[in-house]
BAVEXLO-756124 format. One record per residue: z, x, y of N, C-alpha, C in turn. Coordinates in steps of 0.05 Angstrom, whole numbers, plus 32768, in hexadecimal, padded with zeros to 4 digits. Example, Ala and Ser with C-alpha at 12.3 -4.5 7.8 and 13.67 -1.06 7.14 Angstrom:
<rs>
809C81087F8E809C80F67FA6809C81087FBE
808E81017FD3808F81117FEB809D81028001
</rs>
This chain:
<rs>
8A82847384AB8A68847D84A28A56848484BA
8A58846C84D18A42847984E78A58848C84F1
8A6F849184F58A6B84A985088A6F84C784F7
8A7084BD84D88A6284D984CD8A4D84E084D5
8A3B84D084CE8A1F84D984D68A1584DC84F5
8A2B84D485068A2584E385218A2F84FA8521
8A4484FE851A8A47851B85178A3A8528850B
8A2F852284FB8A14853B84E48A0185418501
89F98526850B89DF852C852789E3853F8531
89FE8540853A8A06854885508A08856B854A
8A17857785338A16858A852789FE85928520
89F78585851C89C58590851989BC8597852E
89C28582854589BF858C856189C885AD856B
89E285B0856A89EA85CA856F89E385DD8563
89E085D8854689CB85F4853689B385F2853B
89A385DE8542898B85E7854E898485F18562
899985EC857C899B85FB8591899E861E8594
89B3861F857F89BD8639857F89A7864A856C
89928631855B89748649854F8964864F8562
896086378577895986458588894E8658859F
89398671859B8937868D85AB8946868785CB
895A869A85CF895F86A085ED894986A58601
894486948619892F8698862B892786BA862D
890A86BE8631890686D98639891186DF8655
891286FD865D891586FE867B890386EE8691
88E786F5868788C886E5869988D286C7869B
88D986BB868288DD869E867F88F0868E869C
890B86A48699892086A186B1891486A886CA
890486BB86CD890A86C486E588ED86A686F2
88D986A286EC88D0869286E588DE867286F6
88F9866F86E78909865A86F7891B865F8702
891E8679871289308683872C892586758738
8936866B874A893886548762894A86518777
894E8657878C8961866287A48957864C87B9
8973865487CE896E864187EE895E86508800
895E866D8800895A868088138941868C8808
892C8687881F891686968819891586B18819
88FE86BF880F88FF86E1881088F886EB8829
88F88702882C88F58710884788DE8712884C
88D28719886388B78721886788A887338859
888A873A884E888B874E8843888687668857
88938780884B8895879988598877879E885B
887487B38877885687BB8879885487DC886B
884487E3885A884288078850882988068842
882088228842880C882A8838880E8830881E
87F2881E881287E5882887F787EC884187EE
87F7884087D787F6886487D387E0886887BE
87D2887E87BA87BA888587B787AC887C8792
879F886E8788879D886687748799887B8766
87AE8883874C87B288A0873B879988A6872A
8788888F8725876888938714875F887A8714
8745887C8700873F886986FA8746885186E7
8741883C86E98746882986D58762881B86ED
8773882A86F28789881E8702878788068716
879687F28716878F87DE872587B287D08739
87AB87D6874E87BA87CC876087CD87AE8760
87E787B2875F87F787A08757880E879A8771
8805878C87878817878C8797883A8786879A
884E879587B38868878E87AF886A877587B6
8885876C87A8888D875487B388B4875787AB
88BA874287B888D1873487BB88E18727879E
88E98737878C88FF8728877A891387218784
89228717876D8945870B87768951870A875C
896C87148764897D871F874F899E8719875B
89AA871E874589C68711875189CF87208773
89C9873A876F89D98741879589BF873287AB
89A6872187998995871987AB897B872587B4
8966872987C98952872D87BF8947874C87C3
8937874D87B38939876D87B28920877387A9
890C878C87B888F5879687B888F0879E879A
88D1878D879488C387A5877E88AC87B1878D
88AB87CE8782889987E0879A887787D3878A
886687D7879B884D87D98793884687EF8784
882F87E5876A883388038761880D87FE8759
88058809874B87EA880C873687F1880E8720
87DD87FC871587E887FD86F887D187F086EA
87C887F686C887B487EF86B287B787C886B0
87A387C386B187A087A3869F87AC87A78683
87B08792867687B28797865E879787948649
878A8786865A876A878F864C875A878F865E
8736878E8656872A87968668871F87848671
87188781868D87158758868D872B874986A0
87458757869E8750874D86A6875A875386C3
875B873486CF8771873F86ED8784873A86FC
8799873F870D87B48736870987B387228721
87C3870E871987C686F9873187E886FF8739
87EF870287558807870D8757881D86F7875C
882E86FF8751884F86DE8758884C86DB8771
885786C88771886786B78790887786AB8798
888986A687AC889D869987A88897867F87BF
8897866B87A98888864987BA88A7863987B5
88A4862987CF88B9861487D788B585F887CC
88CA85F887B888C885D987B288E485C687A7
88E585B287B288FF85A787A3891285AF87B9
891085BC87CB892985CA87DB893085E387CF
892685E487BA8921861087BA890E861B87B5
8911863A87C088FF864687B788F886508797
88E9864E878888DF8651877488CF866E876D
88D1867E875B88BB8695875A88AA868A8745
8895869387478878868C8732886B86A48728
887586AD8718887486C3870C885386D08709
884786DF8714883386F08708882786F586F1
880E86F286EC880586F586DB87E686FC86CC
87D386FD86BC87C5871A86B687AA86FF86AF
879686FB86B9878286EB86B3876A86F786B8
875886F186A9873186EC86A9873286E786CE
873986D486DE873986D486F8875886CE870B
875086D7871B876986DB8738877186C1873E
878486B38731879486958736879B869B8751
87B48680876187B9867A877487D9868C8777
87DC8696878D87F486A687918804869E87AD
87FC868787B4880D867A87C98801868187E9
87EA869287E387DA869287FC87EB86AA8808
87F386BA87FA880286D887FE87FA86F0880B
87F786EE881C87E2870B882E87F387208820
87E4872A880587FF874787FF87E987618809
87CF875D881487CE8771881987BC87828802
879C87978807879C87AB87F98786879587E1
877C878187F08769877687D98777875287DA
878C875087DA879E873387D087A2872A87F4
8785872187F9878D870C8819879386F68813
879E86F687FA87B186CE8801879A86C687EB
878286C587E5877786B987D5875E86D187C0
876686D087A5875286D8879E875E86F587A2
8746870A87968751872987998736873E879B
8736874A87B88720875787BE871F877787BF
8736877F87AC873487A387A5871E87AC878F
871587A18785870787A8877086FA8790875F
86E9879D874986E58780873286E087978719
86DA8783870886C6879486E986B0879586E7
86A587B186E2868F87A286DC868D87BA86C6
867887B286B0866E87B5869D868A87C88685
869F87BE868E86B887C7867C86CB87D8868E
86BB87E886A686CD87F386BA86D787E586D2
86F287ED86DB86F187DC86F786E987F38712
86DB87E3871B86D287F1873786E287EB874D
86E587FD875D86F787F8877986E887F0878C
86F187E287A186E987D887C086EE87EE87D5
86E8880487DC86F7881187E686FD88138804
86F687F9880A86F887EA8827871787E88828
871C87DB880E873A87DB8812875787E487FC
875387F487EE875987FF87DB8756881B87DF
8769882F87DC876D884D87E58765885387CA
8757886087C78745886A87AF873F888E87AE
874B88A587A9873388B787AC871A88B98799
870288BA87AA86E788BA879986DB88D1878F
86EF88EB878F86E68900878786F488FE876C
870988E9876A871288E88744870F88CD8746
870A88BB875086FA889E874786E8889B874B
86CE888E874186B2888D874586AD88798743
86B78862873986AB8849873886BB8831874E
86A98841876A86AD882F877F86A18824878F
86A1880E87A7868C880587B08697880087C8
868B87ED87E7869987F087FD868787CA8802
869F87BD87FD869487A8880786A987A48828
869F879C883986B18797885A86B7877E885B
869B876D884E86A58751885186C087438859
86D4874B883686E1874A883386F4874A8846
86FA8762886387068768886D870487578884
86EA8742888B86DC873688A086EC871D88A1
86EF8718887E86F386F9887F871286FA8871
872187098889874387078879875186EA8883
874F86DF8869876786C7886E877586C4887B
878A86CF887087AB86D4887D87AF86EE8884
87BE86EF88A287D3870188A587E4870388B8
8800870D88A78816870088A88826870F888C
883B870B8891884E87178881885A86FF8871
885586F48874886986D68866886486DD884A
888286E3883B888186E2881C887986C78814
888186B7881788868697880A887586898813
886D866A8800885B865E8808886F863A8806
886C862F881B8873860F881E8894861A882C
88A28606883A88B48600884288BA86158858
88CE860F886688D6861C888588C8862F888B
88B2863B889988AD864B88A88899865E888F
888E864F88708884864E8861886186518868
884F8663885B8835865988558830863A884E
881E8630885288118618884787F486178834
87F1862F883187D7862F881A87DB861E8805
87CA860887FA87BE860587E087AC861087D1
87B4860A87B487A2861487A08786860587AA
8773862287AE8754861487A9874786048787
873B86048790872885F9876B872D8612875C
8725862387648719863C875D872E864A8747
8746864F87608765865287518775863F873D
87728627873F87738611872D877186148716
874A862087108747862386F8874E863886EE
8752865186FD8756866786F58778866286E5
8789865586F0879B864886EC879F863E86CD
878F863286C68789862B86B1878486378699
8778864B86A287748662868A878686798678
8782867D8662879586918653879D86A8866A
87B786A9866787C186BA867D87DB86CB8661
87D786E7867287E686F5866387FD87038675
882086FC866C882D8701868688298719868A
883D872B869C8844874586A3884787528691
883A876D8693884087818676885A87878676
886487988665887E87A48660888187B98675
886D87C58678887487DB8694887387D586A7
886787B686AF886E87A986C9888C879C86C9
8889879386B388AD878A86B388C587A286BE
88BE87B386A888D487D586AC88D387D986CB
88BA87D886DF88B587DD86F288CA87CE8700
88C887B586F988D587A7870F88F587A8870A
890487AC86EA891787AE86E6892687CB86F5
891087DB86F2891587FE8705892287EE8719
891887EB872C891387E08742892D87C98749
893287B78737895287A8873E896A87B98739
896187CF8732897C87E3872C898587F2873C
896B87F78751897488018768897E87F68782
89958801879289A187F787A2899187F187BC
8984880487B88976880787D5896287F387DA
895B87EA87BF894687D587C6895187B687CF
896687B987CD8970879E87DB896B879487F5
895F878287F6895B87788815897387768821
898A8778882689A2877B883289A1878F882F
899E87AA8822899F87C18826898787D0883B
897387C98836895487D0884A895387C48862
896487A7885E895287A1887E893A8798887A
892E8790886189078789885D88FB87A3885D
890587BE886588F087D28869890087E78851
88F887D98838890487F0882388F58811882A
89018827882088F58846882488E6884D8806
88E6883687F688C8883887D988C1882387DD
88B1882087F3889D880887EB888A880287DB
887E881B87D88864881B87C58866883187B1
885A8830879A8857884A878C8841884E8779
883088698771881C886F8766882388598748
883B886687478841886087228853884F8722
884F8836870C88658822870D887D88358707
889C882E871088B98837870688BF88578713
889E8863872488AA887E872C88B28875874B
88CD8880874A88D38877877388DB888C8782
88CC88A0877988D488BC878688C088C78785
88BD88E0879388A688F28790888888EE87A3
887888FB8793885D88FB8797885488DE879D
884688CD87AF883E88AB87A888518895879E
885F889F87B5887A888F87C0886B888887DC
8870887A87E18872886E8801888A885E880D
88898857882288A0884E882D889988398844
88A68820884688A0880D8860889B881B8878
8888880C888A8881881588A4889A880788B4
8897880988CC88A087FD88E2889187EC88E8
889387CE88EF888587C188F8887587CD8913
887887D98926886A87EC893C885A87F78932
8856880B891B8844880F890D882D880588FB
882B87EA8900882087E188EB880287DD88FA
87FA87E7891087DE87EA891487CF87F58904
87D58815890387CC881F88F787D7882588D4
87E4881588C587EE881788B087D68818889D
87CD8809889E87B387FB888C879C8813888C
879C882A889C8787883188A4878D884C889E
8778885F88888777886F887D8774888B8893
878088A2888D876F88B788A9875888C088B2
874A88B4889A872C88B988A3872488AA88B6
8731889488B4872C888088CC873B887988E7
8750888F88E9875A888688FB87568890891C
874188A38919873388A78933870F8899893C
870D8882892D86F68880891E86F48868893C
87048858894387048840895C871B88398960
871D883A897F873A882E89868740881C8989
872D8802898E873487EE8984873A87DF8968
873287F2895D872F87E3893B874E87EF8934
875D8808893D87808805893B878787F0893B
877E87D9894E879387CB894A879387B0893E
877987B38932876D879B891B877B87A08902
879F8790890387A8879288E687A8878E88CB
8784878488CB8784877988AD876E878F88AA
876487A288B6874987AA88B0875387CD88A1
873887D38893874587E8887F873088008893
873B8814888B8729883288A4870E882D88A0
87008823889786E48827889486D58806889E
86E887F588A986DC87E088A086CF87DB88BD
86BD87E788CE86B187E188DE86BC87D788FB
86AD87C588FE86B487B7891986D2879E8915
86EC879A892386EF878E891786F08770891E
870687588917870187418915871287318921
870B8721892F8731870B8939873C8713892A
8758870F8924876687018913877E86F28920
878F86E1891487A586D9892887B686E0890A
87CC86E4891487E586E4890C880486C98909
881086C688FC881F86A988F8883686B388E3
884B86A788E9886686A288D7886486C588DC
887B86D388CC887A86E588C4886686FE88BA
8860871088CB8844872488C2884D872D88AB
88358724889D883087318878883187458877
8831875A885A882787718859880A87708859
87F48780885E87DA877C886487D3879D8858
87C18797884C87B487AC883587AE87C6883E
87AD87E38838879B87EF8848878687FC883F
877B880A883F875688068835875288228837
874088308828873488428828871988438830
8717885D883586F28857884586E28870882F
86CA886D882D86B5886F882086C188858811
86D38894881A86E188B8881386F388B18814
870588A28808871E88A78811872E88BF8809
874588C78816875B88DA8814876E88DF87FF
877A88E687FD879288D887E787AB88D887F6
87A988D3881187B588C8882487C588AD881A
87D888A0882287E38884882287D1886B8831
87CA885B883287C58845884487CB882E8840
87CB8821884F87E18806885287CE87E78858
87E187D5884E87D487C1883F87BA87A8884C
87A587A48849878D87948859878E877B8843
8778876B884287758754883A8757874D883B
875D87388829874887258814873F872587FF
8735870B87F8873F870087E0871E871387CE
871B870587B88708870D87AC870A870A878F
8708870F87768710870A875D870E8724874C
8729873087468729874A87308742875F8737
87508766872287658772871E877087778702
877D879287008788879A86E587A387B086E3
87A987B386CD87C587C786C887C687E986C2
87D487EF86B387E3880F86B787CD882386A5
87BE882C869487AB884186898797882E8689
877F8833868F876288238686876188138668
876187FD8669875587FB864C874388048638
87488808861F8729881686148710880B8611
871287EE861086FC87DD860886F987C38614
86E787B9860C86E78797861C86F687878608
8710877586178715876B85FF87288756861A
872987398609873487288628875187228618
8753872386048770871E85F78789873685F6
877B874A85FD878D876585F887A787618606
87C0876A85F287D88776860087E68787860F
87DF879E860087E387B9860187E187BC860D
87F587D8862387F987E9863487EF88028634
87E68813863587E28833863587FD883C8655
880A884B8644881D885886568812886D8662
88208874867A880F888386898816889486AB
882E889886A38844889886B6884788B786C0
</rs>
């Protein structure tokens, strides 16, 4: 009689397993976990923000069975309005690396102290914010044209007080960042977070399909680093890695590049941003943002830093709303 009724358990067990739902993709990728950290990130220029409403979503480092492999930076809509993106990371723990997947909040959580560059100096996000249902650009460091965007502003600050820079993808273990979460990120942490839209996903799925983006294939300096439109990797607002030699002037728009010769070779500073500032450099050079100045071009520029709070996805939203899903396609 008992080991009928262990067997009934045991058979309940397996049909409940098999009811079940199969993990999502976000869920897995989420607990990818490896020995080998990612590569440095590549240095390239911003490519030019396609309108308004669009909000800057920096590249980074996936991993996939041949291993790790570039998603390009692109612009892209919040899913509502309100909202702004805190970007993945890949943090050391346990003896692997871990990714922490990205994701869509009321404020800019903790991203491992990530210099990606273009607004994201490691803490916080200084390309833009909302205000009154629109997002406005920073155009200190964010490539903007203002003859089809208008809701912009020029803070330098930002540019004065860059955190990090440095290329180091990863944060904790060998040759690792050491940033902690502030308070600030903590709570932001805390809050309803909405993952990656569906066209950020497609984006990045584009993107593992191609060969070229393999870090064993590039060398760290993929030829689509960046792009106007999530999933487009050709054409018009395409960009491509610099050379580390070049990365003086990467960041720095053409309006600015006869503007001071010393400020060439201030790598976190965006063309307009004045006088510039120490900075020291450590582990691996980051990608570092690049900035637009009061006019910008629809030129490329390449990536600067600091933190600040605000970011969003692929068509403008229509309304204020903090729960929204939806995408507007826009490709």
């Amino acid at each position: 009689m008992l080991r009928t009724w262990t067997t009934v358990f045991f058979l309940a067990l397996v049909l409940v397993a098999l009811a079940l739902p199969a993990p999502s993709q976000a869920q897995v990728a989420v607990g990818v976990s490896i020995r080998i950290g990612p590569p440095a990130l590549p240095v390239y220029p911003q490519p030019v923000c396609p309108g308004p409403g669009y909000i800057w979503t920096p590249g980074y480092w996936a991993y996939g069975p041949a291993g790790y492999y570039w998603v390009p930076g692109t612009w892209v809509v919040a899913p509502a309005v309100g909202l702004l993106w805190t970007p993945g990371y890949w943090g050391w723990s346990g003896g692997f690396y871990a990714w922490h997947a990205g994701y869509w909040g009321p404020h800019v959580g903790f991203y491992g102290g990530i210099n990606y560059g273009f607004g994201y100096g490691g803490v916080g996000f200084a390309g833009g914010e909302w205000r009154g249902g629109a997002f406005h650009y920073n155009t200190a460091v964010t490539n903007v044209n203002t003859t089809i965007v208008h809701n912009t502003y020029i803070n330098n600050t930002v540019v004065n007080n860059t955190t990090v820079v440095n290329h180091t993808s990863f944060n904790g273990g060998p040759g690792g960042l050491t940033a902690r979460a502030t308070a600030a990120e903590q709570a932001a942490g805390r809050e309803h977070h909405i993952a990656a839209t569906s066209i950020q996903a497609e984006h990045e799925h584009a993107a593992s399909q191609n060969h070229a983006f393999l870090a064993s294939e590039n060398h760290g300096r993929p030829s689509v680093a960046a792009t106007s439109k999530p999933g487009v990797f050709s054409g018009h607002g395409v960009v491509a890695a610099h050379e580390e030699s070049s990365r003086a002037h990467a960041d720095r728009p053409p309006s600015a590049m006869n503007a001071s010769n010393h400020a060439a070779v201030q790598e976190d500073r965006p063309s307009n941003a004045g006088k510039p500032s120490a900075q020291s450099s450590n582990a691996k050079p980051h990608s570092e943002g690049s900035h637009a100045s009061s006019h910008p071009s629809n030129e490329s520029h390449s990536n600067a830093s600091h933190p600040n709070n605000s970011h969003s996805n692929e068509h403008p939203p229509a309304q204020h709303s903090s729960g929204g899903h939806g995408e507007k396609p826009g490709h």
